[in-house]
N, C-alpha and C positions, 0 to 999 in steps of 0.2 A: 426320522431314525426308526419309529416304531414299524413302520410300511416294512423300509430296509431289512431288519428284524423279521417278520414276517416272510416277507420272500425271500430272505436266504435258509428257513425253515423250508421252502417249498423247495429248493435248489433254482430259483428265477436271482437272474443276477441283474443287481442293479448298477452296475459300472462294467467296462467290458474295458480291456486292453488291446488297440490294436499292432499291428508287427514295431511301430515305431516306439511301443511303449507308454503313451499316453494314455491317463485314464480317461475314457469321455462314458459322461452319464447317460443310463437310458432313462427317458420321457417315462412320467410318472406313468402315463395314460396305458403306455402299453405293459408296465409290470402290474397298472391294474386288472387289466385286461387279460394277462396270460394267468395271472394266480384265478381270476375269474374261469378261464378254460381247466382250470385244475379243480374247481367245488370250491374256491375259498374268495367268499365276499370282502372286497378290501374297497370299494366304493366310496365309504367316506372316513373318516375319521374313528368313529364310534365304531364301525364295522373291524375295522382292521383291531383297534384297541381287543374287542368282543373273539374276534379268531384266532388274535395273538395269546390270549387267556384260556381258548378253549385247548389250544393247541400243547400249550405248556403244562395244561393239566391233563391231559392227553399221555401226555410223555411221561409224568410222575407217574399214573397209574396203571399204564401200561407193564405187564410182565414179559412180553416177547416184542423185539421189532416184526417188521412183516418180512423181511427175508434173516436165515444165518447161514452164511458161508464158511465152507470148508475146503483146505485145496489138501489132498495126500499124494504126498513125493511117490516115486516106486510105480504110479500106478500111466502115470503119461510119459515117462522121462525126465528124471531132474534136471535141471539149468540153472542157469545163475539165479541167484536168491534161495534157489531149495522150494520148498511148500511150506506146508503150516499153515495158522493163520493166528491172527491175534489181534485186539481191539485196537485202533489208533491212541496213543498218547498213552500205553500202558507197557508193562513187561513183560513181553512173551512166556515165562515160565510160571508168571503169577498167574496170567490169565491163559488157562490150557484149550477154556473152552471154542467153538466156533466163533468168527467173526461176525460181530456185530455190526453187518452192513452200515454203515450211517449215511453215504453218498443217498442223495447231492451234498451232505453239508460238509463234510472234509474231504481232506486228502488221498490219496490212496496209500492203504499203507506199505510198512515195509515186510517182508517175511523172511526171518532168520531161518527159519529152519521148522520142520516136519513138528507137532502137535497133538498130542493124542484128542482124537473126536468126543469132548467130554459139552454136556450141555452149559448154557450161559451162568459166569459165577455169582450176574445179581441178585439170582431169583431167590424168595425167602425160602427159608427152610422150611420143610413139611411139604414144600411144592410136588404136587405129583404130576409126573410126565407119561407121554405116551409119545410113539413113532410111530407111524405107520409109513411103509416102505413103497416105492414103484410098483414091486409084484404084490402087495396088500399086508405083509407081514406086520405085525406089530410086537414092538418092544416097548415094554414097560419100565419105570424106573431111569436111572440116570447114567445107566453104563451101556454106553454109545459106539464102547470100541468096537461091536460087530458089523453097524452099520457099512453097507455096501456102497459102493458107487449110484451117484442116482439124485433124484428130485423128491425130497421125504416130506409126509407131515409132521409137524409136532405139534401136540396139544398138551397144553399148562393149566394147573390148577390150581392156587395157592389158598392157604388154610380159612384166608378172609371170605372165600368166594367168588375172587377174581378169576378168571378164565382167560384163553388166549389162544390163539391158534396161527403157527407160522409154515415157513416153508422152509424146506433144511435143504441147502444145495451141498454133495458132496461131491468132491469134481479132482481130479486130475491135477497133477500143477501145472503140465504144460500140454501143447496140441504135441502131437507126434511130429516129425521133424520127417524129410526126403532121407531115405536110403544112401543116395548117393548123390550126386552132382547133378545137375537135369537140363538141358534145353529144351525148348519148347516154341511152340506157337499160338502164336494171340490171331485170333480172326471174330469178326461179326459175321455170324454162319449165315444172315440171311446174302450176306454180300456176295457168298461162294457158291457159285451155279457150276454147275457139272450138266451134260449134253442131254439128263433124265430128269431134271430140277423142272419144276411148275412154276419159273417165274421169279423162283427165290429159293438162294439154299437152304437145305431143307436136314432132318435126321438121320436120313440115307447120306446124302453128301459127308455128313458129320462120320459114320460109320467108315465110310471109304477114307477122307480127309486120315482120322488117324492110323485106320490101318497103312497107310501108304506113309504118313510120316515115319510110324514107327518102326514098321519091317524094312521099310528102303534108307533111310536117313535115321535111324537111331532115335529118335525125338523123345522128349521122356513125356510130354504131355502136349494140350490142346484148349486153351485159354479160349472160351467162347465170351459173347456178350449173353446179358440174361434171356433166357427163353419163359420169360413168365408169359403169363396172359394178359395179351392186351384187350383193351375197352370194347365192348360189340360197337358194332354201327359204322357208318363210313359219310366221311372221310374220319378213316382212326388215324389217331398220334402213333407215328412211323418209330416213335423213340422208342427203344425199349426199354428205357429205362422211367420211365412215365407209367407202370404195366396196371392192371386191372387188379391182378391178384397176382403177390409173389412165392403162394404156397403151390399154385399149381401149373403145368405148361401151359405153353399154345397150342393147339393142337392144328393151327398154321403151317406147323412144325414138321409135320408126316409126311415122311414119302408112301403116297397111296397105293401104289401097289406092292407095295410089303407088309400090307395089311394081308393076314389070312385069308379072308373072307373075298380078296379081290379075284384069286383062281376060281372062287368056286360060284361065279357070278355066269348065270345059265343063257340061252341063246335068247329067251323074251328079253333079257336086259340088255341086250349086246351092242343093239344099235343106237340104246342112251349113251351106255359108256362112249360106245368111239365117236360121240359129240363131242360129251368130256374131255377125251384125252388128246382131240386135235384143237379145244378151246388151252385147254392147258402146252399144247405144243406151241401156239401162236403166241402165249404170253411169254413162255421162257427165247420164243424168236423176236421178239420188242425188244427186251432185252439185251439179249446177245447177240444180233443183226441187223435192229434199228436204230441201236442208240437209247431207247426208253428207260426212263428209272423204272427202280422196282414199285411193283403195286401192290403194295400188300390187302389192298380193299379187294383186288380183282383177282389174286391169287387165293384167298378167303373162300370166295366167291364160287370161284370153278372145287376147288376140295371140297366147300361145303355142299356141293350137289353133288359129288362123286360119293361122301360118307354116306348120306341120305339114302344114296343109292345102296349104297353095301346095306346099312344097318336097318336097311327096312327087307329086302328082298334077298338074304342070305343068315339063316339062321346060325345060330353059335352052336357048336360042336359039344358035347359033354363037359370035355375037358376044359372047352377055353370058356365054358360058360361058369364052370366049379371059380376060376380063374379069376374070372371078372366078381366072380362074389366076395370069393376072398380079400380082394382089390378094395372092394367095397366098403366088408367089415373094416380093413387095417385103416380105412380114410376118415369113416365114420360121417358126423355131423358137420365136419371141416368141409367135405367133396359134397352131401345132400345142401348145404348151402351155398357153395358155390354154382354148382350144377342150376341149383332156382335161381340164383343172379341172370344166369345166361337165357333161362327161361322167358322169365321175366323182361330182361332185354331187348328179345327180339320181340315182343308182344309190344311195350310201353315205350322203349327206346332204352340209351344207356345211363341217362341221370335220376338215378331211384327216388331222388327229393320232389322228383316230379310225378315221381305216382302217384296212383290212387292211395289214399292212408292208410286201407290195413293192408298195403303191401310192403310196404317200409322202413320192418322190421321183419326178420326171418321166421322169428314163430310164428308172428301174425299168417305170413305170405304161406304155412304151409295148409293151412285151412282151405285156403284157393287155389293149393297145387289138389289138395286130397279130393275136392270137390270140383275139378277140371280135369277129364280123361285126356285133352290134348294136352295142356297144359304138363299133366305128370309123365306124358310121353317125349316132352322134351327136354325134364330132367333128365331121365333116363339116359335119354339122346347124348346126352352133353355131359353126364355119368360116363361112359361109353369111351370118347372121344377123350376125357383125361383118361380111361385108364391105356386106349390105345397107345396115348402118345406119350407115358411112361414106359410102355413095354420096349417102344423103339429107340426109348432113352435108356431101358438096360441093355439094349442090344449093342448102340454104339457102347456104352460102359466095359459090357466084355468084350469087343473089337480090340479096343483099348489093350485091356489085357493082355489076352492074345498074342498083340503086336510087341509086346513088351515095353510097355512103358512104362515106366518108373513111378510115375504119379498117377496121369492118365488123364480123363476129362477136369480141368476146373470150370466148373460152372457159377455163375454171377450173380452176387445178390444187389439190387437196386438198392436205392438206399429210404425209399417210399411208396407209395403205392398213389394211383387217381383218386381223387377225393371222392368222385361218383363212381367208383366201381367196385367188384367185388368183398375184396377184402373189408371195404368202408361202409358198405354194407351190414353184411356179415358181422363187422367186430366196431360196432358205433361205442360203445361204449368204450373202446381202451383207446380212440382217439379224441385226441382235443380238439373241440368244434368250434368252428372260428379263429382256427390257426395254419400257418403252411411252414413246410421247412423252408429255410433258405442261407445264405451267407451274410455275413458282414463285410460292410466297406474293407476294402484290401487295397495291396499295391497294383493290382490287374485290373480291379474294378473298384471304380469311386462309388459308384451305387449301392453297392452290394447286390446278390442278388436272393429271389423269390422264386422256389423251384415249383411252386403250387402242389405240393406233397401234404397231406394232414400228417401232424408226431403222432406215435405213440405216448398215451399219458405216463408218466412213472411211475405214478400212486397207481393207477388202476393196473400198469403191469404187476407191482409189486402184489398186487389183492388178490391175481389172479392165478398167483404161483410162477409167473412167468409162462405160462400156459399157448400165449398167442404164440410168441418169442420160439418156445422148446417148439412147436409144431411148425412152426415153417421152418427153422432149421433143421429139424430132423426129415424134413419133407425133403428140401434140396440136396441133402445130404446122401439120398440115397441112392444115386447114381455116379457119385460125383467124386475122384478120387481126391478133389481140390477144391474149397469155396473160398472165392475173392468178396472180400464185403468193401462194396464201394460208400465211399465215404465212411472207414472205419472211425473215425473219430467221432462220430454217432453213437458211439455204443459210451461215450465219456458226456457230452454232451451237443446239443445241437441248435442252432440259432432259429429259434421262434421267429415270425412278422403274422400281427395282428392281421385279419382280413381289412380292407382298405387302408392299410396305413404302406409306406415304403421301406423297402428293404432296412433301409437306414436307423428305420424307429423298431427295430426287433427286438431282440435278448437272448442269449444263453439260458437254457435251462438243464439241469442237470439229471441225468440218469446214475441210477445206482450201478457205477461200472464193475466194480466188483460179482452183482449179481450177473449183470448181462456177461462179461468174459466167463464166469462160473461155465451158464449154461453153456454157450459155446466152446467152451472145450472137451464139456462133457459129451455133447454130442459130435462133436469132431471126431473124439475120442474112440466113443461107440462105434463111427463111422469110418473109421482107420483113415482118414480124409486131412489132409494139410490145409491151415485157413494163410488165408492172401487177405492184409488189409490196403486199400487204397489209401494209402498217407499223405497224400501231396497236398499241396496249398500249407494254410496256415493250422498251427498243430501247436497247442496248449503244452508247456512245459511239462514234461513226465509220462505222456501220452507215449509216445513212442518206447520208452525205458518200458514203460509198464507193458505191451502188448509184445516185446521182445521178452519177460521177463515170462508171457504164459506160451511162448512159443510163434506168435501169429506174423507171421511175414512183412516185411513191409513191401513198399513200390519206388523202386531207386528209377529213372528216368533219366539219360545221359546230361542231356542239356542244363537242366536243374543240379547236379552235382558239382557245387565249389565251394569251396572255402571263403563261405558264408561272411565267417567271423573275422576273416582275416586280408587276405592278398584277393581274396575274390576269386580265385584264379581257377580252371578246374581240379577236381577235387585227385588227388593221383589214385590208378586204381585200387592203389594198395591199401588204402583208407578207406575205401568204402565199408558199408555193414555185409556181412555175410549171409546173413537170415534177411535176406529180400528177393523177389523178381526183379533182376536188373535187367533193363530196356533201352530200347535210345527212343520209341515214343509210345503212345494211346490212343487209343481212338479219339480223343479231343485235343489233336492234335497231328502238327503238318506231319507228313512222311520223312522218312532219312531222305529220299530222291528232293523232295520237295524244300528240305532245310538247308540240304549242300549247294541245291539249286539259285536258292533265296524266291525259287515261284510262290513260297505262302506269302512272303511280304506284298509280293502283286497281287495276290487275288486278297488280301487283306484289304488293299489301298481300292479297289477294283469295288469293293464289296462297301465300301465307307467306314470297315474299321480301325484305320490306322490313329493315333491320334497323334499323329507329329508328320513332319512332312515328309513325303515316300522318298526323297534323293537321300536326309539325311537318315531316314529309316534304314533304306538299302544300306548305305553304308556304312552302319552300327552293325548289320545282319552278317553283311562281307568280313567285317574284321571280326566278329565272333567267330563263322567259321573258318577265317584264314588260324585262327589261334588256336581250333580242335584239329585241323588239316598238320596244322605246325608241331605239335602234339602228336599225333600218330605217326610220321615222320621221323622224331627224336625216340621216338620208343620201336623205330620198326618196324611197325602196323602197316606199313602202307612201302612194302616192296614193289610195288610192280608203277609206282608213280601216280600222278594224279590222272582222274576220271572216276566216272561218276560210281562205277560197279566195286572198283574195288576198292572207293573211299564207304562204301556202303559194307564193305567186309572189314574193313579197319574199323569199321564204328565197332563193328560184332567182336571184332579182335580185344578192342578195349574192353569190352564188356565181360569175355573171356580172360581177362587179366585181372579183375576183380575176384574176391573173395567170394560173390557171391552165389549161393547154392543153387538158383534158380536165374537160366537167362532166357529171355524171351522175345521171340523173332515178331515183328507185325509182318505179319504173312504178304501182305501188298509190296512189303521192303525188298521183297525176297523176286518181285517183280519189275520193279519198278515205279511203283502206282505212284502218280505227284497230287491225289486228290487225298483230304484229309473225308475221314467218313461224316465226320460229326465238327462245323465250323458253332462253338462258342459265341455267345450275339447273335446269333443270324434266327430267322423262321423262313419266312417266303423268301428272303434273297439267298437262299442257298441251299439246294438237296440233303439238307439233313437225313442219315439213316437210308437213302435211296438210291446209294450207289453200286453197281458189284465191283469185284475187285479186275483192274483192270491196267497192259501195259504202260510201261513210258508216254506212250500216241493217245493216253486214253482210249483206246480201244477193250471191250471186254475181254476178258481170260476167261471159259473155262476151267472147273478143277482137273481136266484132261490135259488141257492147255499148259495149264500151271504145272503140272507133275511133269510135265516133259519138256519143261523150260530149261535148258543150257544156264541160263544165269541164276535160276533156283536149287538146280542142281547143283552149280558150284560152292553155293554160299554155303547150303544145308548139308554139302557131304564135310566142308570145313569145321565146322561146328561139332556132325555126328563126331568126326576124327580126334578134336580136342575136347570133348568130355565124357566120350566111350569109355568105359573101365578095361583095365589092363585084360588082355586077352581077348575083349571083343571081336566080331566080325564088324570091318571096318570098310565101308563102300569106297 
């Protein structure tokens, strides 16, 4: 009981409820174990007694929590619940001041209504306060009502001597909401080659991709997978969602000769380049002529000799030098340590735990960058290269525009980062060492699974102002007219597993979701940017009310929508939520071509992961889609009768009959593709992440291909037609 006690101070839960309701206990070993990844010794008996005591008087003598939240109406949009905020288990009128974060250990609360910003009502009297504001301002005293929008300090002092110092988040009540109605497109940009592509779609592709959505098809936005950075070294994790670091690109990413510097490459360098760019013409003809999956080791490969080329033997202009400084300053210590990661990389390899010792820490490592002229030249190097390949991330950004789109880019946040790369690096301290994300046993998976991600600590987010948190959000942010956060359930809590133990022996541990939503709206907020959370799977009571309640989108998914509680049956589209990206699938998962077809259950059974047998499988698979077919049919979705093209427009039709604000096309649908990009279970027995996108025949597309495809053209001018706004031009 006293353990239990203990780690539910930590927010480590010691009983977890699965979808069937059953309470099942976690193994003592591994809640000893995660409170140990958290700083708190619970090893034996006396230990725990010893941190439960220190803990509790901790709390007594404590004058501030480490976060206080504040949500004000008026300044994002009000929506249901209003703003305000107010303690748990009190009365909103008694208590005016900020929200006394308490997450992990309760609920989230509820918010009546707007609050005036008054500081916390326990504090003794005589307490003297201070603010200090984002831009440096400080206010003195208790009257709060100026405070602005923003991430504030506040320092406490109370008459005894005590002291105290928190972090004041004042935020928005909700993300800003779509304009107007929107469709859209979901694509994996490295899948999408166009006939200038090096092997892999690239930020040129991206540029074209939505100018042509948008000006020729209406599109309101352009749903990519994450472009962070992945791991140096080869053979790298194809996934990108596995990335290095999710504060900054790939620089993978570039279309190279949209690089400045590439015109002004003089006749001594001429005949390196045109090695280059017929080594780069051979990979994107593997590709696209041979059949080859994409290489992203070999596409790395040939850019990374063409940059070398530019950034050594063409100097930076004034302006684009002033440019890159500025780049610089706005990145600060965040980019000078990433940059040494990559440095560091190519010299040692890419698992830092393997270096030499005073490299394995970023202050340390800069002693050997300041006393290695090679060494500091390929920080620079790789300085450089993020800021290039931001620039060509605002360049598709204003394409976007431009074209008119309503939203415009959403770009993806992973939901962790490589244990050995960048970020883990860099920010050792605000992760839990000897920990990985992963899931709990579910109905899909008995196992559960282990994504090998390190968490974020809470305690050390919480001490650091939320510091990590606001800088990579604000990083992603700034191109991005839309951020999807995959696995938003994350930001509420997320399932721990001990290093060597199995999925199954994990836990929940709880983040303070209050703060983490805080921040994320504020910086959405700032970023005029719509947040997309990935909802799906298994999702904690109140999870969803509450990320509807600050604005953040959910992820509605055709197949998945029935009437859960009741007939089972699909869900009609008049019931669905409005505030979602409605879809018929994702990249972890089969194609519309492939689900009408029943070809996923073959390559499932093909691949070894069926677990029932493939006749009775097929025909579970047949009568679900005879029953969505039957469906579209009684609603008139599907005039023109059965086949494959226009049961693939009835799916959209349905989607379009929904409430919901956001629909979103998988670009392969819109061709036919029957290959899923990313098969769940699989590693070697299936091209994960290495496919482009490609016909019915499997054969590749081109985004030339694509744009002058007859069956693309049909689906997407049907779509532009039913959610154009009145008086549009209408294709």
């Amino acid at each position: 009981m006293t353990l239990a006690r203990l780690a539910a101070r930590h927010g480590v839960a010691t009983v977890h409820s699965p979808a069937d309701g059953r309470d099942v206990p976690v193994p003592e070993a591994t809640v000893v174990a995660v409170l140990a990844a958290l700083g708190v010794d619970a090893s034996t008996p006396e230990a725990v007694t010893a941190a439960l005591e220190a803990a509790e008087r901790a709390d007594r003598e404590r004058l501030l929590p480490p976060t206080l939240v504040h949500w004000r109406t008026g300044d994002g949009g009000d929506g249901p619940g209003g703003g305000g905020t107010h303690a748990p288990g009190t009365d909103p009128h008694e208590n005016a001041g900020p929200y006394e974060s308490t997450a992990p250990y309760g609920e989230p609360p509820a918010y009546p209504g707007d609050a005036p910003l008054r500081p916390p009502s326990h504090l003794p009297p005589g307490t003297r306060l201070q603010v200090t504001t984002e831009d440096g301002a400080v206010v003195l005293g208790d009257d709060w009502s100026g405070l602005p929008l923003g991430v504030h300090t506040v320092e406490a002092e109370a008459p005894d001597g005590r002291t105290a110092t928190a972090t004041l988040i004042v935020s928005p009540a909700r993300v800003p909401g779509p304009a107007r109605r929107a469709y859209g497109l979901l694509v994996q940009l490295y899948s999408l080659l166009s006939g200038r592509s090096w092997g892999m779609g690239d930020l040129g592709d991206l540029r074209e991709l939505v100018t042509w959505a948008g000006r020729r098809h209406g599109a309101g936005f352009v749903q990519v997978n994450p472009l962070h950075a992945g791991v140096p070294g080869a053979p790298a994790d194809p996934s990108p969602y596995r990335p290095s670091s999710r504060r900054f690109p790939d620089p993978v990413h570039l279309r190279i000769e949209e690089i400045p510097e590439y015109a002004l490459i003089g006749p001594e360098r001429r005949e390196e380049l045109d090695r280059i760019l017929a080594d780069a013409a051979e990979l994107r003809e593997r590709v696209l002529g041979k059949g080859a999956l994409i290489d992203r080791d070999a596409v790395w490969e040939v850019k990374r000799r063409a940059l070398e080329l530019l950034l050594t033997s063409v100097e930076l202009g004034p302006g684009r030098r002033a440019d890159f400084h500025d780049f610089l300053a706005g990145r600060g210590r965040a980019l000078e340590d990433h940059a040494t990661y990559q440095a560091l990389a190519e010299r040692h390899g890419p698992h830092w735990r393997s270096w030499p010792e005073a490299l394995r820490t970023p202050r340390a490592a800069e002693a050997a960058v300041r006393a290695d002229p090679a060494l500091a030249a390929r920080v620079d190097f790789h300085c450089r290269l993020a800021w290039l390949t931001d620039r060509q991330l605002a360049d598709a950004a204003g394409a976007a525009r431009e074209a008119g789109m309503a939203v415009g880019i959403v770009h993806d946040l992973a939901v962790g980062v490589h244990p050995e790369g960048s970020d883990a690096w860099a920010g050792q301290e605000a992760f839990a060492a000897g920990m990985s994300v992963g899931a709990p046993p579910d109905a899909f998976n008995s196992r559960g699974q282990d994504w090998g991600l390190p968490p974020w600590r809470p305690d050390a987010l919480a001490a650091a102002g939320y510091a990590p948190y606001r800088g990579l959000l604000r990083e992603l942010l700034r191109h991005a007219g839309a951020l999807r956060i995959d696995h938003v359930m994350g930001l509420f809590r997320l399932w721990w597993v001990p290093e060597g133990r199995e999925p199954t022996e994990g836990t929940y541990v709880r983040y303070d979701a209050d703060a983490m939503l805080a921040v994320l709206v504020l910086e959405a907020h700032r970023a005029g940017a719509l947040v997309i959370g990935e909802d799906l799977g298994t999702v904690e009571p109140g999870v969803r009310e509450e990320l509807a309640r600050r604005g953040v989108f959910g992820t509605s998914v055709l197949w998945f929508e029935r009437d859960w509680a009741g007939t089972g049956r699909p869900l009609p589209p008049e019931e669905w939520r409005a505030e979602c990206v409605a879809t018929a699938t994702t990249h972890d998962l089969p194609s519309t071509a492939a689900r009408l077809s029943g070809d996923h259950v073959v390559l499932r059974h093909r691949l070894g992961l069926l677990a029932g047998d493939l006749e009775r499988e097929r025909a579970a698979d047949r009568a679900e889609t005879a029953e969505w077919r039957g469906l579209f049919e009684r609603l008139g979705l599907l005039p023109e009768g059965p086949g494959e093209e226009a049961e693939i427009r009835a799916v959209h039709r349905y989607l379009l009959a929904t409430p919901a604000r956001m629909v979103g096309v998988w670009l392969p649908d819109a061709v036919g593709d029957r290959r899923p990009q990313n098969l769940p279970g699989t590693w070697d027995e299936y091209p994960n992440w290495r496919l482009p996108v490609a016909g019915p025949d499997g054969q590749p597309l081109t985004l030339e291909q694509l744009a002058a495809s007859p069956r693309a053209h049909a689906l997407l001018s049907e779509l532009h037609a039913r959610t154009a706004p009145p008086g549009a031009r209408r294709v």
